[in-house]
C-alpha positions as a Markdown table, in Angstrom:
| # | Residue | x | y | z |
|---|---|---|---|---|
| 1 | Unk | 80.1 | 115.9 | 137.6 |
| 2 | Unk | 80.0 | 112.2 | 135.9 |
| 3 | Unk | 82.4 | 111.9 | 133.6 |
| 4 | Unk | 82.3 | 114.1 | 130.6 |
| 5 | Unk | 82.0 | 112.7 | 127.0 |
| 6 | Unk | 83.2 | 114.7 | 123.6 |
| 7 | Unk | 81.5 | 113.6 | 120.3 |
| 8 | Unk | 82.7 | 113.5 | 116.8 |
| 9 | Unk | 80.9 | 113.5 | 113.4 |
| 10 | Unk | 82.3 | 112.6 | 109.6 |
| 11 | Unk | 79.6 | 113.4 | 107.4 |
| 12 | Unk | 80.6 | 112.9 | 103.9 |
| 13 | Unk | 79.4 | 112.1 | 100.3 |
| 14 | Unk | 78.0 | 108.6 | 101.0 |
| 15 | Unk | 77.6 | 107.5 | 104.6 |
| 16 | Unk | 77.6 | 109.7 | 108.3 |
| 17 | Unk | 79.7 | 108.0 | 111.1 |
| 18 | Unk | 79.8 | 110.0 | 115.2 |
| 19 | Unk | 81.8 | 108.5 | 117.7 |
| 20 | Unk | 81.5 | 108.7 | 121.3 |
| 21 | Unk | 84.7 | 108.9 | 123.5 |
| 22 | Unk | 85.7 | 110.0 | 127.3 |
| 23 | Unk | 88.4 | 112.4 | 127.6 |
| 24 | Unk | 91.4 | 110.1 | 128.1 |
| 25 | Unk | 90.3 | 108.6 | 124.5 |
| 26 | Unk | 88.1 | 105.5 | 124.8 |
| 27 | Unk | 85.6 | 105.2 | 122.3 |
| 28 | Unk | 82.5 | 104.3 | 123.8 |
| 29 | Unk | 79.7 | 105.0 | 121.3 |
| 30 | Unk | 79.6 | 104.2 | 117.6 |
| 31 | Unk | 76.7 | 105.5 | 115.1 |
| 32 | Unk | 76.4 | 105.6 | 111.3 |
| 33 | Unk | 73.2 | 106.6 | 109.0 |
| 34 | Unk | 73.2 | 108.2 | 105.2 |
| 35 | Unk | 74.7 | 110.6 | 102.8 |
| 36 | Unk | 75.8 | 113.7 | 105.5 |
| 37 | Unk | 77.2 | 116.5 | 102.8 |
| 38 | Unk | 74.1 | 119.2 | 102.5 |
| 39 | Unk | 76.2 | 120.3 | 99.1 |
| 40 | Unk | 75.8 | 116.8 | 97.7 |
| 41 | Unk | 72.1 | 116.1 | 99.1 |
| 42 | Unk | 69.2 | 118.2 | 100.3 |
| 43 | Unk | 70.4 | 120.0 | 103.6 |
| 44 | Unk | 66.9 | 118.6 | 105.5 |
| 45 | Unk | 67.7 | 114.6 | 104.7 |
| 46 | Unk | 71.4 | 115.3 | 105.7 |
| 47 | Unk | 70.3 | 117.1 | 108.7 |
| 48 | Unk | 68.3 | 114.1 | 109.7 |
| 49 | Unk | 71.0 | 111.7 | 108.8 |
| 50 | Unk | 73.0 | 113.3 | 110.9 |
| 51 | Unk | 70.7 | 113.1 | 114.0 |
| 52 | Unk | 70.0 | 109.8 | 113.2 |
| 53 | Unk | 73.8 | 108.7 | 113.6 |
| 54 | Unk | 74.1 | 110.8 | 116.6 |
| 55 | Unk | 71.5 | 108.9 | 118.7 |
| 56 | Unk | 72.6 | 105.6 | 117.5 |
| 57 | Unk | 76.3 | 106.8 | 118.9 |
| 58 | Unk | 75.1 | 108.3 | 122.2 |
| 59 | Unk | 72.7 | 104.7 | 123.2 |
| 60 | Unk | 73.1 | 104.1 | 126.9 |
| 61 | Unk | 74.4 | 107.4 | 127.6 |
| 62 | Unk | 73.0 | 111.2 | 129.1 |
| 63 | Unk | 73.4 | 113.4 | 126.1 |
| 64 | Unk | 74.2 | 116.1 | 129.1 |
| 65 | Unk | 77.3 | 114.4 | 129.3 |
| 66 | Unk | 79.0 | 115.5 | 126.2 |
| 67 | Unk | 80.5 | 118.8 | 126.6 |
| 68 | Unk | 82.0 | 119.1 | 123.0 |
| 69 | Unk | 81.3 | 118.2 | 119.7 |
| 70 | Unk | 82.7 | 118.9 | 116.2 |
| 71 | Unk | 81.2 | 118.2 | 113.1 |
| 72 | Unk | 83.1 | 117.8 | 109.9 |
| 73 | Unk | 81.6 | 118.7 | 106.9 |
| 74 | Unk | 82.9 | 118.1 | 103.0 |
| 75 | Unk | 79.9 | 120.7 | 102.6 |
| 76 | Unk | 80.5 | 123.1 | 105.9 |
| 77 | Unk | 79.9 | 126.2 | 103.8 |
| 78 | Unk | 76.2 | 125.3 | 103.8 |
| 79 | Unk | 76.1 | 126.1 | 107.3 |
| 80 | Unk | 76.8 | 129.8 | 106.7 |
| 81 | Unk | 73.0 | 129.7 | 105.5 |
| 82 | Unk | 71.4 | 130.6 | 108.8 |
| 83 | Unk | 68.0 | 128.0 | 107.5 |
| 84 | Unk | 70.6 | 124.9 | 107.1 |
| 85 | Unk | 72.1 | 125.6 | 110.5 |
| 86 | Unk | 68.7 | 126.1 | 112.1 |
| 87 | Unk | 67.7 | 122.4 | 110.4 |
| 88 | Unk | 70.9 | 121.0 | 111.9 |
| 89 | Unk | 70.5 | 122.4 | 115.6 |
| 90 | Unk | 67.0 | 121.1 | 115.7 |
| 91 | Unk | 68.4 | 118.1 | 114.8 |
| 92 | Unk | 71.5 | 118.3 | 117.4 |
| 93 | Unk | 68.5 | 119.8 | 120.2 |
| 94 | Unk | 66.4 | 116.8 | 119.8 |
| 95 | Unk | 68.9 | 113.9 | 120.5 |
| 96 | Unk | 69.3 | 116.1 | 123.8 |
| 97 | Unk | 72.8 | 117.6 | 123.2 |
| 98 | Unk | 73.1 | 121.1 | 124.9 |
| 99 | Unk | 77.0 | 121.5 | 124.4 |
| 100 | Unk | 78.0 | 123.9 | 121.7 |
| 101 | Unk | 78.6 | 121.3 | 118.0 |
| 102 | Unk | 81.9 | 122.8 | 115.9 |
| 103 | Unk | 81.3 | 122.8 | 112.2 |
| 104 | Unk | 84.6 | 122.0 | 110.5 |
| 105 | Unk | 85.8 | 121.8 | 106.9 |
| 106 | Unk | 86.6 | 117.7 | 106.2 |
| 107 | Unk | 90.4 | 118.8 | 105.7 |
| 108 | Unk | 90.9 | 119.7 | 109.2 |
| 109 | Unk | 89.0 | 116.2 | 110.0 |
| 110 | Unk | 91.0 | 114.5 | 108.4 |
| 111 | Unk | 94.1 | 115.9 | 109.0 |
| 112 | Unk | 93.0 | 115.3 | 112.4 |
| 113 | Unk | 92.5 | 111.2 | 111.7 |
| 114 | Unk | 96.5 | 111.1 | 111.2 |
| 115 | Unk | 98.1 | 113.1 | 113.6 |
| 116 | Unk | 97.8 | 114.7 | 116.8 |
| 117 | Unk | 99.5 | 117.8 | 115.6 |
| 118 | Unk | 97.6 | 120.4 | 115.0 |
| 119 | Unk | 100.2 | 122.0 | 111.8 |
| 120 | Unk | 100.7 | 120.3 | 108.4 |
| 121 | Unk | 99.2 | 119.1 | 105.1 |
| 122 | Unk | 96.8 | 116.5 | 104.2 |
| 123 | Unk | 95.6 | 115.2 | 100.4 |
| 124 | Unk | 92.2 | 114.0 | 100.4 |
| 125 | Unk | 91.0 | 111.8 | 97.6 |
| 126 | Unk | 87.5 | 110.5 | 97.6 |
| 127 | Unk | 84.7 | 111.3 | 95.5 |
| 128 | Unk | 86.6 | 114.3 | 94.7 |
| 129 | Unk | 90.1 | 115.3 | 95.9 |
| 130 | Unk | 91.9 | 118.5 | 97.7 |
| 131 | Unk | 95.1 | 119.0 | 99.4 |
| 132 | Unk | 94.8 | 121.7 | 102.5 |
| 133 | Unk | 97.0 | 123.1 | 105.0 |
| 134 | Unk | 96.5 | 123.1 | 108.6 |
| 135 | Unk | 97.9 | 125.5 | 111.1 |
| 136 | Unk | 96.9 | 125.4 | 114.9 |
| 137 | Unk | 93.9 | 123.4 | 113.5 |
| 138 | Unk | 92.6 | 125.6 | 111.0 |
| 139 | Unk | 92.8 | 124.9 | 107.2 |
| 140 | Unk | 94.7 | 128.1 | 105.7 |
| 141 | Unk | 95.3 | 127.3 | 102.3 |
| 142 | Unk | 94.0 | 124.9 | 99.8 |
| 143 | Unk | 94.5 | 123.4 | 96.4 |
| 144 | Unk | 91.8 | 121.8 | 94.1 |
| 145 | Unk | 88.7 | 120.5 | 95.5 |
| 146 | Unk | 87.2 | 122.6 | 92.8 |
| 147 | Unk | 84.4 | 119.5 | 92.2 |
| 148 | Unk | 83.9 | 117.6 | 89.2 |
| 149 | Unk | 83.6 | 120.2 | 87.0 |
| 150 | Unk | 86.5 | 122.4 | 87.2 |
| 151 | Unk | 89.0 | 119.7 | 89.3 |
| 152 | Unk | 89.2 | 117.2 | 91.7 |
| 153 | Unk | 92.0 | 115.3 | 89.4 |
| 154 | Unk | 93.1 | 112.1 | 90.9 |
| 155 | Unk | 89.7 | 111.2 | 92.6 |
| 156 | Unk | 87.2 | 108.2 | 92.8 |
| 157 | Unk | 85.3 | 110.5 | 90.3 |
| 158 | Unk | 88.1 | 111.4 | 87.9 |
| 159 | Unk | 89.1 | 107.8 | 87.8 |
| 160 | Unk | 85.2 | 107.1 | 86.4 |
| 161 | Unk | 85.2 | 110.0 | 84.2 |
| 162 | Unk | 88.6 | 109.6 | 82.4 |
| 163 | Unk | 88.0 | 105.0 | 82.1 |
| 164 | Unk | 84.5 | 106.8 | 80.4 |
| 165 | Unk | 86.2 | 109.3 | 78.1 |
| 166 | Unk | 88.6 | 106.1 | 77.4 |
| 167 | Unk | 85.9 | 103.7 | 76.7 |
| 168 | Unk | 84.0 | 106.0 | 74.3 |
| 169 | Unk | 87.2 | 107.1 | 72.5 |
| 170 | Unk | 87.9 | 103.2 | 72.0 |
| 171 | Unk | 84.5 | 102.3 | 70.8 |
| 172 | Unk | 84.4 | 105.0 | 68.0 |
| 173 | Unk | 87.6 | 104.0 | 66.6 |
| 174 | Unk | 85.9 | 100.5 | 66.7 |
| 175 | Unk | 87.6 | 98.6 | 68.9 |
| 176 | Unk | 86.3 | 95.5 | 70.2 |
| 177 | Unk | 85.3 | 95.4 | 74.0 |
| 178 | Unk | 86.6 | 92.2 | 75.1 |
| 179 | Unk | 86.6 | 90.5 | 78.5 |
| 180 | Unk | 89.0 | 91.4 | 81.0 |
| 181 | Unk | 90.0 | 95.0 | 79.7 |
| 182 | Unk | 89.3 | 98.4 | 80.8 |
| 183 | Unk | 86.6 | 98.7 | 78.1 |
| 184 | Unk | 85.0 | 95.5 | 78.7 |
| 185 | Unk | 84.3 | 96.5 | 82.4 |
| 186 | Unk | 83.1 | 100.3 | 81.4 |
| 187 | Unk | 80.9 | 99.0 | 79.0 |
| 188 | Unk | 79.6 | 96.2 | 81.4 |
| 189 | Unk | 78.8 | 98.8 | 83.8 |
| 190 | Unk | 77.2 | 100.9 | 81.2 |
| 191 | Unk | 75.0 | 98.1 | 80.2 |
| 192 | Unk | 75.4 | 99.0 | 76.2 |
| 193 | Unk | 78.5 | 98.8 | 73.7 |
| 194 | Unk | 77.3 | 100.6 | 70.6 |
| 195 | Unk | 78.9 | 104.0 | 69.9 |
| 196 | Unk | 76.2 | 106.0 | 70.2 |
| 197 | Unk | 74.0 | 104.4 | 72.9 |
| 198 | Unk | 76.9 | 104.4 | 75.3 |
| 199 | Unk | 77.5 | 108.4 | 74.9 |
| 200 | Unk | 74.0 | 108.7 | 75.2 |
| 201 | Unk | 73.6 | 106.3 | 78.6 |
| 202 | Unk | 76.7 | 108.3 | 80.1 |
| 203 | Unk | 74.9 | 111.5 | 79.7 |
| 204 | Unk | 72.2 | 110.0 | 82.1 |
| 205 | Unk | 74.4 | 109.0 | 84.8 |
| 206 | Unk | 74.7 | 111.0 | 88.1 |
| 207 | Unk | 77.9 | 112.2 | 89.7 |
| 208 | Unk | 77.8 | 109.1 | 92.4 |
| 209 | Unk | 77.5 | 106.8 | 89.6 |
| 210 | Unk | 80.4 | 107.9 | 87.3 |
| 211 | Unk | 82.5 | 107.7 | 90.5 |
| 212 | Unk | 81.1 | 104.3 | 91.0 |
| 213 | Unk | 83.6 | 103.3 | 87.7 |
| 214 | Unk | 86.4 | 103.9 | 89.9 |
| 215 | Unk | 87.0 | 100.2 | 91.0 |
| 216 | Unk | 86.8 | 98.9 | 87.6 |
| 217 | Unk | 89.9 | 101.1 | 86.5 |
| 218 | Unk | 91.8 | 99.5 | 89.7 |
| 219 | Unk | 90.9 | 96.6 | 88.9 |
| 220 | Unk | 91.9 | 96.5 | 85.3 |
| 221 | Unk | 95.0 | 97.9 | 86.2 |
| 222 | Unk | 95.8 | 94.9 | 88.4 |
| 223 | Unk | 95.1 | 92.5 | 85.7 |
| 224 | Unk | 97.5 | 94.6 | 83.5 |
| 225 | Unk | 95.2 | 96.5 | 80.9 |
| 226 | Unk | 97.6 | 99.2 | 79.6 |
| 227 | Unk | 94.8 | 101.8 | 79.7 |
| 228 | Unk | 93.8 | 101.6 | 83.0 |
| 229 | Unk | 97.6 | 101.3 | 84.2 |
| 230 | Unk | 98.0 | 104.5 | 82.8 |
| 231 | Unk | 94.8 | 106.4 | 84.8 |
| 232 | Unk | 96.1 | 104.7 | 87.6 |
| 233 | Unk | 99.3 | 106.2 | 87.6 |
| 234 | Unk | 98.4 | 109.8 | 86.5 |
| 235 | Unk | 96.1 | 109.9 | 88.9 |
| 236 | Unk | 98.8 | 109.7 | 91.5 |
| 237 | Unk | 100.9 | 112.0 | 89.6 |
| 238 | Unk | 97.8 | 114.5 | 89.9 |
| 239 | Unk | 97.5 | 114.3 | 93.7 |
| 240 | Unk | 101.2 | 114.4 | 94.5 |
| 241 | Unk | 101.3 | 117.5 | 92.0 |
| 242 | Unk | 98.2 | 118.9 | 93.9 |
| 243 | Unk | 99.9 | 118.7 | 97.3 |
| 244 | Unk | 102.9 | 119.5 | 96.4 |
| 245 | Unk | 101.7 | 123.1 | 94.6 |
| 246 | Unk | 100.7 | 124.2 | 98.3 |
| 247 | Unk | 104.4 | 124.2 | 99.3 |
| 248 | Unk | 103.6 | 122.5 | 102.4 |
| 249 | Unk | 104.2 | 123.6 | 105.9 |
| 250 | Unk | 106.9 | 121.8 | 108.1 |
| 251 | Unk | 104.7 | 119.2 | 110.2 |
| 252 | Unk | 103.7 | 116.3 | 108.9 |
| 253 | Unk | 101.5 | 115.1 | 105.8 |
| 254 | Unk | 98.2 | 113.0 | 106.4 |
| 255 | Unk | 96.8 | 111.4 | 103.5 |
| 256 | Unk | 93.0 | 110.3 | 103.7 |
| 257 | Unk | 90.1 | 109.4 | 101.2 |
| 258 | Unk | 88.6 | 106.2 | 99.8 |
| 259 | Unk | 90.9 | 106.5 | 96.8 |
| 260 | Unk | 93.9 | 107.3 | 99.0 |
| 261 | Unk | 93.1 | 104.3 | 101.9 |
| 262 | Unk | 92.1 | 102.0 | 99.6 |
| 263 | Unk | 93.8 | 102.1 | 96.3 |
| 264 | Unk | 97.1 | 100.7 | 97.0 |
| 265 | Unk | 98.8 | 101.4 | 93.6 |
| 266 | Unk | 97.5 | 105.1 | 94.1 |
| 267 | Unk | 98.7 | 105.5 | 97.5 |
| 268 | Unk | 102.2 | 103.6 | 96.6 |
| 269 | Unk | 102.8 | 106.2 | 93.6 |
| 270 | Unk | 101.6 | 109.0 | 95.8 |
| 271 | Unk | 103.9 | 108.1 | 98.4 |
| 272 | Unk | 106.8 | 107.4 | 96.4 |
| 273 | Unk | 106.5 | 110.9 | 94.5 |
| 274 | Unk | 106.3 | 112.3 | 98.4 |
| 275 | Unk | 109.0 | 111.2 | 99.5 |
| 276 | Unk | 111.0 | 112.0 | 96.6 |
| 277 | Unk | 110.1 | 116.1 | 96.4 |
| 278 | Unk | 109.2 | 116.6 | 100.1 |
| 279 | Unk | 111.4 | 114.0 | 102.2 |
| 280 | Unk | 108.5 | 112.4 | 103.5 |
| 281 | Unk | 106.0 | 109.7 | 102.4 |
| 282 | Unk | 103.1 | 110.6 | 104.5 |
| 283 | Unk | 100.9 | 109.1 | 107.2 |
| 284 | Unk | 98.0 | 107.3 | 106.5 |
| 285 | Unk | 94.4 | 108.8 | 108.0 |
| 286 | Unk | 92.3 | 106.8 | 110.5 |
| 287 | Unk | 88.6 | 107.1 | 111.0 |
| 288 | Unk | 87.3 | 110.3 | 110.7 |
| 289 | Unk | 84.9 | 110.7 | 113.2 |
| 290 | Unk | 87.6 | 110.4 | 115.4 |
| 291 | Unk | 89.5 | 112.5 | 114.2 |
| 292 | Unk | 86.2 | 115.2 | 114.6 |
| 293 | Unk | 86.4 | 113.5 | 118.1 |
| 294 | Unk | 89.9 | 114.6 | 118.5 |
| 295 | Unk | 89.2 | 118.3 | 117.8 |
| 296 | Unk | 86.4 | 118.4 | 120.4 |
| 297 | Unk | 88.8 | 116.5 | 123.3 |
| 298 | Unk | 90.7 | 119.0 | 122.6 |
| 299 | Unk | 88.2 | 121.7 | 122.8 |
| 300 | Unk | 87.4 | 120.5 | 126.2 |
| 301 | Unk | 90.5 | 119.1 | 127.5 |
| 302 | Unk | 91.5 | 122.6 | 129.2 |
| 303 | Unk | 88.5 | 123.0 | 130.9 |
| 304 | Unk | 87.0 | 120.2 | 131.9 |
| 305 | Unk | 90.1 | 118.2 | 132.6 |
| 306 | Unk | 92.8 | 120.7 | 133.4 |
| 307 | Unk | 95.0 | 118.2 | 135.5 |
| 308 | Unk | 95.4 | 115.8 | 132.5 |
| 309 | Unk | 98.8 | 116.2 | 131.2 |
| 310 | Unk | 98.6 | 118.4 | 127.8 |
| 311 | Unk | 102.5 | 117.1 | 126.5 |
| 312 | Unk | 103.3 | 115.6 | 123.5 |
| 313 | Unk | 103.5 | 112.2 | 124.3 |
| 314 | Unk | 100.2 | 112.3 | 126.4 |
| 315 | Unk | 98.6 | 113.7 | 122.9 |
| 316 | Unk | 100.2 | 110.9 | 121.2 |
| 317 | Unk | 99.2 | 108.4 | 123.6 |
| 318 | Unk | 95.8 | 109.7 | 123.8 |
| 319 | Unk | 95.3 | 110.0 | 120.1 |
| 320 | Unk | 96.2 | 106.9 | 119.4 |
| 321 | Unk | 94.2 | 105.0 | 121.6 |
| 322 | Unk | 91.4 | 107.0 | 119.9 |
| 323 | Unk | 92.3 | 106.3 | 116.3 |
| 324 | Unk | 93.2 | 102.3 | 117.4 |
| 325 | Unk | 96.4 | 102.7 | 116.1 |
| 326 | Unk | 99.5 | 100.5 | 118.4 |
């Protein structure tokens, strides 16, 4: 047989990345297309998105080749409607896979992007935020990632919604919006300052768009406005108090997530609180498609490579070469 491939899919809130690999790890294919969460967008355009990344990742190579696959989903539940999992196997059937694809939750993607254990926590803080834990590979339990209406405290769209809540609060008391503060950035985003118009423009905003208001709250907090200091650091308290309310598990604690990754004065004060109640600061996630591309080595590992060693430190060294870490 030529050499088998396993494929791995991260289809979240805003973009859909697959990655390619062999068994001992090496990435070989790369793909990315559109929004890949059918809760978020219409299951048929995710669907598509998803094929779309899928033959971009598997250029140059047999499709017949890849004997696993696992797709995380931040909206896998969708797939329990026998319709939206008929649109994705078309999908998966015409870019010429014939392996069986895994739907996953994200957490056990990205849980997967940090560590090759398969036991633990992870905090995910995105769009929207959850904490889960993971035993042999499978989430168990899980804290928030109730959405934006009844949770998600500490995310990219919590961080928009509370600078909002802020910024209208502020301009009915009558503050002035001046350059350089919190305010002044919400309101320059908004497009309006009066009282009134601004409530009335935030009412028309979509979900993506009030989580689009995240970066100006880091940003103001770098330059010191007191508000947005303050959002910045409950919303670390909130995730360390999410993950923490799941008494984790022994093993260790991935964190993962836009906000998480990228937000270094979130991650600091997450890590910090960590550290203090659990003993442990946490690992930071890698790319998520290869963590899904973890999963599925695994998957296949026993059978179509049986000889490979299956230890600890040939998990580690595989895994790593996988996620690029040194």
């Amino acid at each position: 047989m030529t050499t088998p491939l396993v494929l791995g899919v991260d289809a979240g809130g805003t973009a859909t990345r697959v990655v390619v690999a062999t068994l001992d790890g090496r990435i070989v294919g790369r793909g990315r297309a559109s929004a890949g969460n059918p809760i978020a967008t219409d299951p048929a355009d995710t669907a598509a998105a998803l094929g779309t990344a899928i033959g971009s990742a598997l250029a140059g190579h047999d499709p017949s080749r890849v004997v696993a696959g696992v797709v995380g989903l931040a909206g896998v539940s969708r797939l329990d409607d026998p319709a939206v999992a008929a649109g994705y196997a078309g999908h998966w059937s015409r870019v010429g896979l014939t392996c069986p694809m895994r739907p996953v939750g994200d957490a056990a993607v990205a849980f997967a992007a940090g560590t090759p254990a398969d036991t633990g926590t992870v905090l995910i803080a995105g769009t929207g935020a959850v904490a889960a834990v993971v035993r042999e590979g499978a989430v168990t339990r899980t804290a928030d990632g109730l959405g934006w209406l009844l949770g998600d405290e500490g995310s990219g769209y919590w961080l928009g919604l509370t600078a909002l809540r802020a910024t209208a609060r502020a301009l009915y008391r009558g503050e002035r919006v001046e350059p350089g503060t919190l305010s002044g950035a919400i309101c320059d985003r908004v497009g309006v300052t009066a009282p009134n118009a601004f409530v009335t423009r935030v009412y028309e905003l979509g979900r993506d768009q009030v989580a689009e208001m995240a970066p100006a709250v880091t940003d103001s907090a770098r330059s010191g406005d007191p508000v947005a200091v303050d959002i910045v650091e409950t919303a670390a308290r909130r995730l360390a108090d999410t993950l923490v309310s799941l008494h984790p598990a022994p093993g260790p604690v991935v964190l993962a997530g836009g906000v998480l990754t990228g937000v270094p004065e979130i991650r600091a004060g997450v890590q910090q609180r960590l550290a203090a109640w659990l003993g442990r600061p946490g690992v930071i996630a890698g790319d998520g498609a290869s963590g899904a591309a973890w999963l599925a080595l695994r998957q296949a590992l026993p059978r179509y490579a049986p000889s490979q060693p299956q230890n600890p430190e040939a998990a580690e060294h595989t895994h790593s070469r996988l996620l690029g870490s040194t």
